[in-house]
C-alpha positions in Angstrom: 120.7 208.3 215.6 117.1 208.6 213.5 118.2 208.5 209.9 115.6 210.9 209.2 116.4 213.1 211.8 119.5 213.3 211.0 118.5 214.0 207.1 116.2 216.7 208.8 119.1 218.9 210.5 121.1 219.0 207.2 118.3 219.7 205.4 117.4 222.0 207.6 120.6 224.3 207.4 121.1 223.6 204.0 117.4 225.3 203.2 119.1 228.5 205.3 121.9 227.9 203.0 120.4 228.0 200.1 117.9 230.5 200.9 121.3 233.2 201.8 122.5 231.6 198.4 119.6 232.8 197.0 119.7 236.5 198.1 123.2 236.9 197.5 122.3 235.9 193.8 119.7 238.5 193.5 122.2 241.2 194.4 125.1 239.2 192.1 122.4 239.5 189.3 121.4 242.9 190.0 124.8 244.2 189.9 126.4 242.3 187.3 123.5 240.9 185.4 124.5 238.1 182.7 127.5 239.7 181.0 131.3 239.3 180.5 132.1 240.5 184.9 129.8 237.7 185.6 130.8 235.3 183.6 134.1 235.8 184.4 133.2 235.8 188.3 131.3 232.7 188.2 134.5 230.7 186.2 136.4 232.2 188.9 134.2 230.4 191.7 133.7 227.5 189.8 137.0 225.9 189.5 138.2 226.2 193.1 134.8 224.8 193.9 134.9 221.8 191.2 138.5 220.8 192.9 136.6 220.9 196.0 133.5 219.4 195.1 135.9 216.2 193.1 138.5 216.0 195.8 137.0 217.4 199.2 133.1 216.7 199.4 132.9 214.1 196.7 136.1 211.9 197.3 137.2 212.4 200.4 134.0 212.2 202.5 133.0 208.9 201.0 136.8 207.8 201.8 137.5 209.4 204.9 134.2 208.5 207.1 133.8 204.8 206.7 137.5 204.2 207.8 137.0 207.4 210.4 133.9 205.9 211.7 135.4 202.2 211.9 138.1 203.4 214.4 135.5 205.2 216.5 133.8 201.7 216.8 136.9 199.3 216.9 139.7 201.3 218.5 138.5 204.5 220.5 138.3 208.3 219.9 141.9 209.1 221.0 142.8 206.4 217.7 140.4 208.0 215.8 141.5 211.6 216.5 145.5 210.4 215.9 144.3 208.9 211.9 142.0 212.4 211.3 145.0 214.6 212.4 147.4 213.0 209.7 144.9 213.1 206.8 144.7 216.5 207.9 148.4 217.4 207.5 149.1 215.3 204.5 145.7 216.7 203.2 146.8 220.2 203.5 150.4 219.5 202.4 148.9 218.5 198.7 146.4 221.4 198.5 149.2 223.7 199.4 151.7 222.5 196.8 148.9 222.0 194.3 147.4 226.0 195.1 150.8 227.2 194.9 150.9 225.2 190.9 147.6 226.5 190.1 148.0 230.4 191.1 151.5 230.0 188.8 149.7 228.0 185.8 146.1 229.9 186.2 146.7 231.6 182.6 147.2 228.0 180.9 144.4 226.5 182.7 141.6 229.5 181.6 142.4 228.7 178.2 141.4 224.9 179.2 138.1 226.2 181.6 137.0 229.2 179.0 138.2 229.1 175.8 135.8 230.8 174.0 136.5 233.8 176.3 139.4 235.4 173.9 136.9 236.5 171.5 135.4 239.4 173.9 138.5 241.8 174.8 140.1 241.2 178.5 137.4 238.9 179.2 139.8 236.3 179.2 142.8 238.6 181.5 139.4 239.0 184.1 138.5 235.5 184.6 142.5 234.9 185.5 142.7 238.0 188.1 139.5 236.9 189.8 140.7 233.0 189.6 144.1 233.6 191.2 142.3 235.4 193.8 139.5 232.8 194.7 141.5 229.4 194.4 143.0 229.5 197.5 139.5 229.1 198.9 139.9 225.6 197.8 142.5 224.7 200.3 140.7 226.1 202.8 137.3 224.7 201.8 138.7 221.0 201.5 140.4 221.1 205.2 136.5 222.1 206.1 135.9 219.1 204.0 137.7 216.9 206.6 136.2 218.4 209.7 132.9 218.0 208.4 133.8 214.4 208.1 135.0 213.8 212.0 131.9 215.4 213.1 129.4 213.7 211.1 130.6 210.1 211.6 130.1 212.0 215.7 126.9 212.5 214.9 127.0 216.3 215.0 125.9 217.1 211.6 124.5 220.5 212.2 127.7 222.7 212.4 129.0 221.1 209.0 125.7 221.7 207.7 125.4 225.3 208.7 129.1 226.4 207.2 127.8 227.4 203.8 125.7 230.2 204.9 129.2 231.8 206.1 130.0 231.8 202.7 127.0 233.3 201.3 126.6 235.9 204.5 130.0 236.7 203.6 130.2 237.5 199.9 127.0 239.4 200.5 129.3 241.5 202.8 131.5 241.6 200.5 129.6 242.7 197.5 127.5 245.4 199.8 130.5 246.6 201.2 133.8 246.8 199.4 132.2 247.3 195.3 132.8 250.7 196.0 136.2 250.2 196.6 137.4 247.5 194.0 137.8 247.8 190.6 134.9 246.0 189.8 131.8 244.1 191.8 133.5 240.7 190.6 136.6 241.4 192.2 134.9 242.5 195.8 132.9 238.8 195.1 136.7 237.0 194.6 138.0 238.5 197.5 135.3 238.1 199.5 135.1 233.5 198.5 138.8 234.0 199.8 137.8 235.4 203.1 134.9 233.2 203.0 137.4 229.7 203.3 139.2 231.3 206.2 135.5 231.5 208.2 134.5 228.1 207.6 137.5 226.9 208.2 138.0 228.4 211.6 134.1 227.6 212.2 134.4 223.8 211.8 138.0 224.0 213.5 136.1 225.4 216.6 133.3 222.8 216.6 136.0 219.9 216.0 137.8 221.0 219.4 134.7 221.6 221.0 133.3 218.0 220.2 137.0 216.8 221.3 138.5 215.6 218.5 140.5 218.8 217.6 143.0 218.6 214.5 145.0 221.6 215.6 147.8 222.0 215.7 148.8 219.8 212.8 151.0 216.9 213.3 153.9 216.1 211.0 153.0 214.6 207.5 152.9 211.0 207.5 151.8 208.4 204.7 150.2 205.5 207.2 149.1 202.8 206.4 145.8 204.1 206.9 146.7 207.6 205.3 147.1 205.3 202.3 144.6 203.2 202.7 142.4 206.8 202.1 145.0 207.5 199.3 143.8 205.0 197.2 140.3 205.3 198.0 139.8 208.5 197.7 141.3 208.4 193.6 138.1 206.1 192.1 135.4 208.1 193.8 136.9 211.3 192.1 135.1 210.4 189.4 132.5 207.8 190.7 130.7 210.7 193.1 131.4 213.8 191.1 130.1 213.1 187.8 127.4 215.7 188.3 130.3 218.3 188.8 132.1 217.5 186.0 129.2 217.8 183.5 128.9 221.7 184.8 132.3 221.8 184.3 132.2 220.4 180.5 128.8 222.6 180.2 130.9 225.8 181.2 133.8 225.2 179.1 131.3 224.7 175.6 129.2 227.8 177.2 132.2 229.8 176.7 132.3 229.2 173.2 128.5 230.6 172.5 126.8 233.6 173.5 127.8 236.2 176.1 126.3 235.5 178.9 125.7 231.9 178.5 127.7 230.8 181.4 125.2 233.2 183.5 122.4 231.6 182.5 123.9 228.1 182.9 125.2 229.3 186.3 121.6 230.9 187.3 119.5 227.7 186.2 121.9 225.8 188.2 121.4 227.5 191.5 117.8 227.1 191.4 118.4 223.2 190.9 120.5 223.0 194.0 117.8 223.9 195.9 116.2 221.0 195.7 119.4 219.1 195.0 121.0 220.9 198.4 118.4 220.3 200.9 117.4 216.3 199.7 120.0 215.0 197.8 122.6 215.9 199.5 121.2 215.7 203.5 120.0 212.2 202.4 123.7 211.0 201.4 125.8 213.0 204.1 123.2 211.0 207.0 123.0 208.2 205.4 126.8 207.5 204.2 128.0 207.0 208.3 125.1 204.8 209.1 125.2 202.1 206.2 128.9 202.2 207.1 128.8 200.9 210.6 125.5 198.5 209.8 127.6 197.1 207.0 130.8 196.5 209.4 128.4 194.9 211.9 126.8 192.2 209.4 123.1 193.8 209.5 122.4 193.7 206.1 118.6 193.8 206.6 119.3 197.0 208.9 121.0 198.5 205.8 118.9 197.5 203.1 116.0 198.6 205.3 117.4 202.0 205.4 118.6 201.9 202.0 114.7 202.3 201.0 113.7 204.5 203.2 116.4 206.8 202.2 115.2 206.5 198.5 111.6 206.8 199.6 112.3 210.1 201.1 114.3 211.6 198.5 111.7 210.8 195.9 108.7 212.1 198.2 110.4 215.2 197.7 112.4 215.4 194.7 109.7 214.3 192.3 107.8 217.3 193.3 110.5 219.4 193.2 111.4 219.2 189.7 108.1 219.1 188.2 107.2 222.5 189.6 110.7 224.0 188.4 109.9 222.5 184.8 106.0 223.8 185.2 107.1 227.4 186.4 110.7 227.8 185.8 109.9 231.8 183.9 108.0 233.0 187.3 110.5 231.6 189.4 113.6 232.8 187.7 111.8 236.5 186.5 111.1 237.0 190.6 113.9 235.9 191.7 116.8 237.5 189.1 114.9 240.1 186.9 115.8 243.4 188.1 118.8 246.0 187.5 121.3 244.7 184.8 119.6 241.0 184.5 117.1 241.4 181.7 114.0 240.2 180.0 116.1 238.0 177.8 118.5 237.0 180.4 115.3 235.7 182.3 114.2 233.8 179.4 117.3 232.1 178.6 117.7 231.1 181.9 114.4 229.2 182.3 114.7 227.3 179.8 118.1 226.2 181.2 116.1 225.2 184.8 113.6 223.3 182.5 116.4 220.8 181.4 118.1 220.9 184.4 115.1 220.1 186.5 114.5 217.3 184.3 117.5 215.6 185.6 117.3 216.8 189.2 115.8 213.0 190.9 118.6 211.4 188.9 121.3 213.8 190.6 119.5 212.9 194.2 119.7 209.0 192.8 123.1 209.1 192.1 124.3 210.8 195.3 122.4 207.7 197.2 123.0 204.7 195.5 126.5 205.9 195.4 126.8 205.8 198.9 126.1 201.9 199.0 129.1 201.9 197.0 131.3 203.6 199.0 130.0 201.9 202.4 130.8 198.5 201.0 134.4 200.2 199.9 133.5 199.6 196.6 134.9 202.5 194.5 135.8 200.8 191.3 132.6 200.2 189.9 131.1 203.4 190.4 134.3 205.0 188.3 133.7 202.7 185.4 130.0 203.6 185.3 130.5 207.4 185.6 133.5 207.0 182.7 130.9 206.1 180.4 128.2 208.5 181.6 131.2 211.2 180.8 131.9 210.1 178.1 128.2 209.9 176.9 127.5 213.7 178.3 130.2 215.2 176.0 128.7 213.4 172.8 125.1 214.4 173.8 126.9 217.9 174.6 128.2 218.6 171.0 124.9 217.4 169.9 122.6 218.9 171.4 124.0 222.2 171.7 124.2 222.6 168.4 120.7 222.6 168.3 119.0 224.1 171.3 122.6 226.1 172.5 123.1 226.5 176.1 119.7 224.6 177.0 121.3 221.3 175.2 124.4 221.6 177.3 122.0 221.6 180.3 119.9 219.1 179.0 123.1 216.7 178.0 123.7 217.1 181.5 120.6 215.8 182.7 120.4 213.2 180.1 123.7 211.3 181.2 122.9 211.5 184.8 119.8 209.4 184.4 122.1 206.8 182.4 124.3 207.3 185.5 121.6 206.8 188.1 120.0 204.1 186.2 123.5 202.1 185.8 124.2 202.2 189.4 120.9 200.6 190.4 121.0 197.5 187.9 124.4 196.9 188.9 123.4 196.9 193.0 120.2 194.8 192.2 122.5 192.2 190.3 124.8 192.0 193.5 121.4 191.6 195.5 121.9 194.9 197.9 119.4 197.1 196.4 116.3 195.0 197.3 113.3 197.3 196.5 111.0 196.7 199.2 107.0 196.5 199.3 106.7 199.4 200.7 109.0 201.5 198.4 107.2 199.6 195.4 103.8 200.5 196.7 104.7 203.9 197.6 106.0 205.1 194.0 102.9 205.2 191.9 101.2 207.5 194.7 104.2 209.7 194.8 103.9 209.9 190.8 100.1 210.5 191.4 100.4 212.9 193.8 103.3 215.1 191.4 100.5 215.3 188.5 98.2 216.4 190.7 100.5 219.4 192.0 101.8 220.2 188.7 98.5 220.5 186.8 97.6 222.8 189.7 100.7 225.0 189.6 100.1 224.8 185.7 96.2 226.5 185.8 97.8 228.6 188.2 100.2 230.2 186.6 97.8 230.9 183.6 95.8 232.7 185.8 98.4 234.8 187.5 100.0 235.5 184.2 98.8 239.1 184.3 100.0 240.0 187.9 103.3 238.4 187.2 103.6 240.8 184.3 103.3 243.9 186.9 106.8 243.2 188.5 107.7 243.6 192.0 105.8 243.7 195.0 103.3 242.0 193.0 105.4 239.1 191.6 107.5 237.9 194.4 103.9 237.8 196.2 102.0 235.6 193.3 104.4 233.4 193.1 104.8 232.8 196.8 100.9 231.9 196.3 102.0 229.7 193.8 104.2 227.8 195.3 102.2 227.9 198.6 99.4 226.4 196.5 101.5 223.5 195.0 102.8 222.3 198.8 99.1 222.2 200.1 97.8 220.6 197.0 100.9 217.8 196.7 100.7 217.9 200.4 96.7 216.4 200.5 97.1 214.3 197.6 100.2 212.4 199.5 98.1 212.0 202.3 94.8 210.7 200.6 96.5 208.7 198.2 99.2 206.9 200.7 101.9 208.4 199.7 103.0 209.7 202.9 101.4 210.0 206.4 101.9 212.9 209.0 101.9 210.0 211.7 104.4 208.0 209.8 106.7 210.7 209.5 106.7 212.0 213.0 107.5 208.7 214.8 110.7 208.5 212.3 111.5 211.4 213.3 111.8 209.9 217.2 113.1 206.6 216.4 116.2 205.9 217.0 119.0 204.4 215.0 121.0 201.3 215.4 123.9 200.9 218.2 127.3 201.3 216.9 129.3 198.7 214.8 132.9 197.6 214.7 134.8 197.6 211.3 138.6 196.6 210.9 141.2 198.9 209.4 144.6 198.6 209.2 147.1 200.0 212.1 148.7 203.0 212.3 
């Protein structure tokens, strides 16, 4: 399997993803602006998907697949399938008994996740309805979690990679077609992430039984050896993966307490940065995680480290380019794609500033997410938890700092700002242990990459001067300069990568057709 082949299908389907994600955040914005409906929506999607991203995507992925992937290797699919099917039932055990807490306790825990919402009437009585409705997307959501997990360690990345337009295709339905009928939009939204667990779910369950490792019907509960094996694995990495996740979540809780509408913006900026964040950081890390897994069990540590570079090469090609255009031209890219019916002027100002400090961070996040994964491959969770502890802990002091300063843009910068520390800490710490050997190639390549980023954003900067005026005219004519823009900025980073060396066409296409290394045995412990 070609690493970056692999990297290219999720990538692919993730840029479908987030380009739905996009368009149902246009009509989310037109409808419900940045006000106390959407505010108290986007709390109400949040938290289900903060459970899921710190226990599902985060955790369990980076548990689940090397020990999943070892069995495929040492002890056979039918092995493999047995281990999968009772995760899957003690899995969905937990989430049900823990969904069943949360629906009962939702009132104590929006008081925790918005407090600042009491001070505008019922704001606070929303955000619960919509909550109680949406959280049982998490169980659903974290099951999908699992199946993605069998398939990838397959090899079959794209149907994982395609559920998450479901859920955008289907809270677009859901907001076009049952407003009318619900009390408000933010209540068709909640019912529609509910609906939206049961698609993806039955989606992946398809694929799973299709690629012959079908988890259905579920077997009875049963805490293995293995199961606990991925039990305590599975607790470190809550923290060590998902330390991006629980900065938005710290951000969202001290964006209650200042203006209306500052969990919008937050929420807004946010989507923009997992564009980039989406398609690279996370295609990177899902392709790369199963692969470093069964080189490691095998003893080909040059294999690894060889991919290891590659894998950061690529993100950076594309991530450093990223975030310089979204700090160059954040105001045209958040006024075309969010300033229309209830999302204002103001609204689009406030939120481009946010993208600015968010984009700062955005190569740390795709850093992180990668170096991580050299963690988890080894089975080396603890170390990652102790360095994300202190990143935490150094967010929330930056946090009340800086917020009181610049408001919602310090919470987004804070953000940022500890994830570098983050990023930075996990690379010293796997260069001490001598598995994060930055190659020749990697250290020849960087300075062309960083040449190559000036040049694009010095371009996108004179041309978005000059295009000042037909932004100002609004739609058609916006939407259109700035796909010029951005048009502009690919062909212009695009040249100066090739002349300066920082990537070739060539280069890039035989990856593409290169295949990866044959499968590797790794011990676990028996049933």
């Amino acid at each position: 399997m070609a690493l970056l082949r692999s990297i290219a299908t999720v990538g692919g389907y993730t840029l479908i993803s987030r380009v739905t994600g996009f368009a149902r955040d246009i009509l989310v914005a037109g409808l419900l602006g940045a006000g106390t409906v959407s505010d108290a929506f986007f709390v109400a999607f949040r938290f289900p998907n903060l459970f899921r991203r710190l226990f599902a995507e985060g955790a369990f992925q980076a548990a689940f697949v090397p020990i999943f992937a070892g069995l495929l290797e040492t002890d056979g699919r039918e092995v493999a399938r047995t281990f999968a099917r009772r995760a899957f039932s003690v899995l969905a055990l937990i989430l049900l008994v823990f969904t069943a807490a949360m629906e009962v306790l939702m009132p104590f825990a929006m008081i925790v996740m918005a407090p600042g919402f009491d001070a505008v009437p019922g704001k606070m009585e929303l955000a619960t309805e919509l909550t109680r409705i949406a959280f049982p997307y998490l169980l659903f959501i974290s099951l999908v979690s699992l199946q993605s997990g069998v398939l990838n360690s397959l090899g079959h990345f794209g149907a994982a990679a395609a559920a998450p337009i479901l859920l955008n295709l289907t809270l677009i339905a859901a907001l076009v077609g049952f407003t009318p009928l619900m009390e408000t939009p933010g209540h068709a939204l909640a019912w529609g992430v509910f609906a939206a667990g049961v698609i993806q779910f039955a989606w992946l369950a398809w694929h799973c039984r299709r690629a012959g490792m079908g988890l259905l019907p579920p077997i009875r509960p049963k805490l293995t050896p293995r199961v606990r094996l991925l039990g305590r694995r599975i607790l470190p990495v809550v923290l060590g993966g998902s330390l991006y996740q629980i900065n938005l979540l710290i951000g969202t809780i001290l964006a209650s307490l200042l203006a209306d509408g500052a969990v919008s913006w937050l929420y807004y900026a946010d989507r923009v940065t997992q564009l980039p964040l989406g398609v690279i950081g996370v295609a990177v890390s899902t392709a790369l995680l199963p692969l470093l897994s069964r080189q490691l069990k095998a003893g080909q540590w040059d294999a690894a480290r060889h991919n290891q570079n590659r894998a950061l090469e690529f993100a950076l090609l594309l991530t450093l380019p990223a975030a310089a255009a979204l700090m160059v031209i954040p105001g045209p890219i958040i006024g075309t794609l969010f300033e229309r019916g209830a999302f204002s002027p103001a609204d689009t100002a406030a939120t481009a500033a946010a993208l600015m400090a968010f984009a700062a961070g955005l190569p740390s996040y795709v850093l992180v997410k990668i170096l991580a994964q050299a963690f988890f491959a080894r089975e080396d969770t603890a170390m990652p938890v102790r360095i994300a502890a202190a990143a935490m802990g150094a967010n929330i002091v930056l946090n009340l700092i800086l917020m009181q300063i610049w408001g919602h843009v310090g919470i987004a910068l804070a953000a940022a700002l500890s994830n570098w520390g983050n990023a930075i800490a996990l690379a010293v710490v796997l260069h001490r242990r001598g598995t994060l050997g930055v190659d020749a190639r990697l250290r020849a390549r960087l300075p062309r990459i960083a040449l190559a980023t000036a040049l694009m954003a010095a371009a996108l900067w004179g041309g978005a001067l000059a295009l000042d005026d037909v932004m100002a005219l609004g739609d058609p004519a916006r939407p259109l300069a700035l796909a010029g823009l951005v048009l502009g900025g690919i062909v212009v980073y695009g040249v100066a990568a090739q002349l300066s060396g920082a990537a070739s066409v060539g280069e890039l296409k035989a990856m593409l057709r290169r295949k990866g290394e044959a499968r590797m045995q790794a011990p676990v412990p028996p049933e």
